[in-house]
Backbone as a chain_set.jsonl record, in Angstrom:
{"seq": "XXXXXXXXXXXXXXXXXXXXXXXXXXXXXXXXXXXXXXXXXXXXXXXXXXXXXXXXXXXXXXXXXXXXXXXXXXXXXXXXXXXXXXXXXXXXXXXXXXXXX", "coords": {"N": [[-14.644, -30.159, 32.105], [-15.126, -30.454, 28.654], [-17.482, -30.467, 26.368], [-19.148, -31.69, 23.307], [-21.35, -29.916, 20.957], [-23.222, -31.117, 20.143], [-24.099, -32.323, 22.337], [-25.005, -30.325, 24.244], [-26.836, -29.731, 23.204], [-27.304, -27.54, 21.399], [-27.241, -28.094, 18.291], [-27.098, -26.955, 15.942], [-26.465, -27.03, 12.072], [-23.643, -25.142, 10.856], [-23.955, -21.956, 8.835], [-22.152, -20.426, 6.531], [-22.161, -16.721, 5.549], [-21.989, -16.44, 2.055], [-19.172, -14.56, -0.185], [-19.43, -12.267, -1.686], [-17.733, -12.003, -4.884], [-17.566, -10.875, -7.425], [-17.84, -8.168, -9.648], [-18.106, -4.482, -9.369], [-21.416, -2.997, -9.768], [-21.794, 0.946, -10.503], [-24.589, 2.651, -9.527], [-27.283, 3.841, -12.319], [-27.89, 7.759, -11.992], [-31.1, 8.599, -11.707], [-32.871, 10.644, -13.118], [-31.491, 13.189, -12.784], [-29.644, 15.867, -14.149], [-26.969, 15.824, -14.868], [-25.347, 12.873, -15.482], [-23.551, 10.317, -14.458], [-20.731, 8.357, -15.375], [-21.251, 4.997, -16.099], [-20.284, 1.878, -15.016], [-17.798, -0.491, -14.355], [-16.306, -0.431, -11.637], [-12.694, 0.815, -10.641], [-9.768, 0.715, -8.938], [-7.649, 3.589, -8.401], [-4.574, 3.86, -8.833], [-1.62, 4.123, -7.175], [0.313, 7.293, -6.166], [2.873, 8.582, -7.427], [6.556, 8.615, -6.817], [8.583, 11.328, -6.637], [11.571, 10.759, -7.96], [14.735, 10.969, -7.638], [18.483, 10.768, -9.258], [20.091, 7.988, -7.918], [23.273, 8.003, -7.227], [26.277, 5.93, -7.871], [27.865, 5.728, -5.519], [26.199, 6.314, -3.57], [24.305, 3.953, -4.014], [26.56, 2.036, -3.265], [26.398, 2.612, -0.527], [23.92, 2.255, 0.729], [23.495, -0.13, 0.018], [25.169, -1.235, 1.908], [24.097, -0.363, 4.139], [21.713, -1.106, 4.189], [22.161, -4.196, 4.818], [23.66, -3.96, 7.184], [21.223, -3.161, 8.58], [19.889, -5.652, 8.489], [21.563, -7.603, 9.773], [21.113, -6.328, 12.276], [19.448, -6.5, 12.767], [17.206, -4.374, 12.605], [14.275, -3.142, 10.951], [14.113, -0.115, 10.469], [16.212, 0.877, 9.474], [17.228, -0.645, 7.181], [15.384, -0.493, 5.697], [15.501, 2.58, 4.818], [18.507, 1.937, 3.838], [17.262, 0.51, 1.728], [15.87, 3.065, 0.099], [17.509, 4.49, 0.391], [19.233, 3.393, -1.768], [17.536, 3.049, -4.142], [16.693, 5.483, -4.646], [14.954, 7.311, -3.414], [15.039, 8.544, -1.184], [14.925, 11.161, 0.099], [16.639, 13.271, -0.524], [18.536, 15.892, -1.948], [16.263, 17.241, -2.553], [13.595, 18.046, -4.871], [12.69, 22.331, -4.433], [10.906, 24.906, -3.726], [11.702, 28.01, -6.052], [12.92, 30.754, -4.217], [12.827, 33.671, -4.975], [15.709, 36.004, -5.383], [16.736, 38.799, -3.823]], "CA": [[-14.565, -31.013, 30.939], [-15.22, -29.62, 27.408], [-19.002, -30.349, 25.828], [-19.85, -30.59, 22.408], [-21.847, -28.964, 19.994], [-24.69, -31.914, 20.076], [-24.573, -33.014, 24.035], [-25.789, -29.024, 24.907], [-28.21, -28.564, 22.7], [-26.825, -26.319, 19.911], [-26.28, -28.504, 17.275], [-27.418, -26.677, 14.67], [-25.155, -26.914, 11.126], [-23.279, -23.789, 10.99], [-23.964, -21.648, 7.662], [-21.779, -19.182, 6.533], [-22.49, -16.643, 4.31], [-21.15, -16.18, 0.935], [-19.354, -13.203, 0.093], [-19.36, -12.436, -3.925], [-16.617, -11.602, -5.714], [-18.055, -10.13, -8.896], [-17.407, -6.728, -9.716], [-19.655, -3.81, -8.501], [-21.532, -1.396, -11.297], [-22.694, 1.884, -10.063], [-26.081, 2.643, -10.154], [-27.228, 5.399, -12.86], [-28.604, 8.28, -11.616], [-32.001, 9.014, -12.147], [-33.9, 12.458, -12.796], [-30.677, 14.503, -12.894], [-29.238, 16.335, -15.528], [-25.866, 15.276, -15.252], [-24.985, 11.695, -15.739], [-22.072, 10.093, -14.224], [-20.12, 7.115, -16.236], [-21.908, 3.812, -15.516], [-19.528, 0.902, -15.34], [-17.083, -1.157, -13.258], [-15.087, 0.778, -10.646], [-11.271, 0.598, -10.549], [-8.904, 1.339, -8.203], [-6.141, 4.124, -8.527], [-2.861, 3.224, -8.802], [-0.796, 5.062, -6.197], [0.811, 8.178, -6.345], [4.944, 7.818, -7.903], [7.306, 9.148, -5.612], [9.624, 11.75, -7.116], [13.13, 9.591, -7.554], [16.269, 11.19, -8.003], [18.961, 9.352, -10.048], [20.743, 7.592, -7.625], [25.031, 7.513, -7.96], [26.966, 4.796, -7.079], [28.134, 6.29, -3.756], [24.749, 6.155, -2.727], [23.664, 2.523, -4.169], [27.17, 1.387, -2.459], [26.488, 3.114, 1.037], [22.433, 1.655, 0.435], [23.273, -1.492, 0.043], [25.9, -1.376, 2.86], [23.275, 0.36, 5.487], [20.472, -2.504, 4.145], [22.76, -5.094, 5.156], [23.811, -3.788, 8.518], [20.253, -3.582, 9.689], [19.542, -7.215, 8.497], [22.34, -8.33, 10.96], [21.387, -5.49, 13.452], [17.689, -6.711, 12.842], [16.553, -3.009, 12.39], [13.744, -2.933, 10.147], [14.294, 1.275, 9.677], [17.971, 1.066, 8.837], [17.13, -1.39, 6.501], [14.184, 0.305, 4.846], [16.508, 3.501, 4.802], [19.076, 1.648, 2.774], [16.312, 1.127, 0.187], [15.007, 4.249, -0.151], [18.637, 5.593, -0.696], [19.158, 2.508, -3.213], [16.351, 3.543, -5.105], [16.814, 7.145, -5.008], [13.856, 7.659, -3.39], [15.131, 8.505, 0.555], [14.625, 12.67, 0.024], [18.459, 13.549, -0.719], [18.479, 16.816, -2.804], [14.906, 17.164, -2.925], [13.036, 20.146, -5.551], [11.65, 22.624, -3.687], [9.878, 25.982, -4.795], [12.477, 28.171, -5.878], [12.342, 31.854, -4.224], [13.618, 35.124, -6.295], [16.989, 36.957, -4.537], [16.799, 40.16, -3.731]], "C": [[-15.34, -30.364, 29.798], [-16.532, -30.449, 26.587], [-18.811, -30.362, 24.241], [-20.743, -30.109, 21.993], [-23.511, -30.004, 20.53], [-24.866, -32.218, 21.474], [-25.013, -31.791, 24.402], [-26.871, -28.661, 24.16], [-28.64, -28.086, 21.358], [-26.243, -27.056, 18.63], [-26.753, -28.537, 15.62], [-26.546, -26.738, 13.296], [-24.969, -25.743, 10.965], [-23.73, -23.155, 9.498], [-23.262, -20.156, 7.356], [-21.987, -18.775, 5.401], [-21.806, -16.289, 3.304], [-20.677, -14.505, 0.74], [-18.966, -13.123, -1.963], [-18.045, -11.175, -4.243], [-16.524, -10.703, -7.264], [-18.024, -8.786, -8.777], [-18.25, -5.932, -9.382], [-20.083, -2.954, -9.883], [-22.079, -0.693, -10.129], [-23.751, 1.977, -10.501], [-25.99, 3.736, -10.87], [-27.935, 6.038, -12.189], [-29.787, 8.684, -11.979], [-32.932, 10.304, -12.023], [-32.821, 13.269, -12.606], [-30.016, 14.814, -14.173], [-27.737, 15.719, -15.879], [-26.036, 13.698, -14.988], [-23.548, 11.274, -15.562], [-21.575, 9.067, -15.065], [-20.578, 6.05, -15.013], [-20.807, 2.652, -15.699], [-19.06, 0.469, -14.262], [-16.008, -0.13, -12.826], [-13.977, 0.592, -10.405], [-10.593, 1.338, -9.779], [-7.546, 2.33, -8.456], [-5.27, 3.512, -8.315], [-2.052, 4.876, -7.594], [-0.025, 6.199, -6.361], [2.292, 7.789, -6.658], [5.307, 8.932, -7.205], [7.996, 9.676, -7.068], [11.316, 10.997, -7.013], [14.138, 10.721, -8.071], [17.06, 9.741, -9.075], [20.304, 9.366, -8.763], [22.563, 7.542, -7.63], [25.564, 6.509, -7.091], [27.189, 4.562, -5.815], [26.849, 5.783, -3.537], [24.403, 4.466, -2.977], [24.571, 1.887, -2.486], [26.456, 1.5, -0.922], [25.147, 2.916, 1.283], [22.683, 0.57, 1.044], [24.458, -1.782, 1.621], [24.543, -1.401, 4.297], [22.074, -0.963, 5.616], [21.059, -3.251, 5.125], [22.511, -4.882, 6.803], [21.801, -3.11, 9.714], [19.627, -5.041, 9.222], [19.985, -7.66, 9.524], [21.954, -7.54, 12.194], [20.012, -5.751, 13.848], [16.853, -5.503, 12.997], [15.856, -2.815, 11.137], [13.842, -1.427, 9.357], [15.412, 1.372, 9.526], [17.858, 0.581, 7.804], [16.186, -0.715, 5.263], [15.113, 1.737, 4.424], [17.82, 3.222, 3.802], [18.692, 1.254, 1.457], [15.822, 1.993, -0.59], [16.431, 4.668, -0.748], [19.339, 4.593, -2.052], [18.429, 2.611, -4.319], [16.116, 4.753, -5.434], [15.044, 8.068, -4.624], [13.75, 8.159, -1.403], [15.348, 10.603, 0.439], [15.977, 13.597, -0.252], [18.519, 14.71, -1.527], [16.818, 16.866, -3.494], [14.53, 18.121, -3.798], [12.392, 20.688, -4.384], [11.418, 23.937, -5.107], [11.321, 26.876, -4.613], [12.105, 29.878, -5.446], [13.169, 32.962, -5.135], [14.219, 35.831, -5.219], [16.894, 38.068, -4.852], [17.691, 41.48, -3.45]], "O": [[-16.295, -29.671, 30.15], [-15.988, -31.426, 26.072], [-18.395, -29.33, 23.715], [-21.324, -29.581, 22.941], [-24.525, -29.594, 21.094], [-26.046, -32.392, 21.778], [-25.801, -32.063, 25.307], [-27.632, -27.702, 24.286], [-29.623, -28.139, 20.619], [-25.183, -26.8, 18.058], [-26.802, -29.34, 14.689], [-25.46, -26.275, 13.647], [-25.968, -25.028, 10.889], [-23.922, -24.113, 8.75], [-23.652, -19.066, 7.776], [-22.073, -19.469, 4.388], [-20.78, -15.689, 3.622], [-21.279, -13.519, 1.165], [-18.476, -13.743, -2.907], [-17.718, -10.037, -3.907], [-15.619, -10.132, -7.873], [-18.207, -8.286, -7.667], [-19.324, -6.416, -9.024], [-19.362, -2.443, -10.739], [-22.609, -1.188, -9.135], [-24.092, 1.567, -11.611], [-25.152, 4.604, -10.628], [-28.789, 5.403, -11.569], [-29.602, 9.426, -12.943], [-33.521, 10.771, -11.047], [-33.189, 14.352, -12.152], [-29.904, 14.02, -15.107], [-27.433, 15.233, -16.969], [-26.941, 13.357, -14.226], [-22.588, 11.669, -16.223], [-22.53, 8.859, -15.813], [-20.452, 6.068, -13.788], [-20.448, 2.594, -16.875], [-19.574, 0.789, -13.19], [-15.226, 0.628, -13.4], [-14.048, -0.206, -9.471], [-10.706, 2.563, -9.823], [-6.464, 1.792, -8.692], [-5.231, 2.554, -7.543], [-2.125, 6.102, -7.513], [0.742, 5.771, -7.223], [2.816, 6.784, -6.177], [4.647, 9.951, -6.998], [8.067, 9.068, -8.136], [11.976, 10.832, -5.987], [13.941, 11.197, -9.189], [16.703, 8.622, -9.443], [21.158, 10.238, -8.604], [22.94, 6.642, -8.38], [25.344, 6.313, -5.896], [26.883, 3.593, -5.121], [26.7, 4.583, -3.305], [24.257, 3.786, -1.961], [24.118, 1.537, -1.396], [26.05, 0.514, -0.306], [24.893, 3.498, 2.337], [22.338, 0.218, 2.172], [24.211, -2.795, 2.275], [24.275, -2.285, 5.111], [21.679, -1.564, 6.615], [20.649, -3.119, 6.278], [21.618, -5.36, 7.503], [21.503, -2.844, 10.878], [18.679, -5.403, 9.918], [19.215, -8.146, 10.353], [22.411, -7.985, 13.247], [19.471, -5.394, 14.894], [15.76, -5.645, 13.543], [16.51, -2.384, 10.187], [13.731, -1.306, 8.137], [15.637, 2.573, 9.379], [18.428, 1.289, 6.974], [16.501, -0.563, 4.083], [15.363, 1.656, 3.221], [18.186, 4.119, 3.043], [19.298, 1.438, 0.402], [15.403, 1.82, -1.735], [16.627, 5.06, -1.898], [19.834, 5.062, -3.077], [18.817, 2.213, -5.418], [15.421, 5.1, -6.389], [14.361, 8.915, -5.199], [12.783, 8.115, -0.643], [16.35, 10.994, 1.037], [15.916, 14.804, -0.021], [18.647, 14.046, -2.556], [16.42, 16.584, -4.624], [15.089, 19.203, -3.622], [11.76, 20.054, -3.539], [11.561, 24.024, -6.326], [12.032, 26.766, -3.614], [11.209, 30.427, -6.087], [14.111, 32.725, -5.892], [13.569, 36.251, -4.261], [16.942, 38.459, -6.018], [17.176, 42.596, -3.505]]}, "num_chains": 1, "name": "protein.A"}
């Protein structure tokens, strides 16, 4: 049979602690010559994927492939028909070009 909190003993009020939300500053450095920028710290923004431009063919045969893993319940078929909807699934990629000899 299941006890609580006050019949064992322990019935202290719980306290949890806060967690703060306010922005962080760096500290400055002190006693060195260089000096870094003092302020609030921001997060990068993510690297942009090289995109191609998409052609129709491709949207069509995207949005087809999406579909058929919705119904097939295949999350990477699905993801796969986005990437080539978006022109962003590696399809004629740049590379480095070498010199013919």
């Amino acid at each position: 049979m299941a006890q609580t909190r006050g019949a064992t003993g322990n019935s202290k009020p719980r306290v949890f602690p806060t967690i703060s939300t306010a922005p962080s500053r760096k500290p400055r450095a002190v006693g060195t010559k260089k000096t870094k920028p003092v302020g609030v710290t921001k997060k990068r923004a993510p690297a942009t994927h090289h995109k191609r431009k998409p052609s129709i063919k491709d949207k069509v045969v995207g949005a087809v492939e999406k579909v058929v893993g919705t119904v097939e319940h295949k999350p990477g078929k699905k993801a796969a028909g986005t990437k080539k909807i978006r022109g962003t699934d590696g399809k004629n990629n740049r590379t480095a070009k070498v010199a013919k000899i």
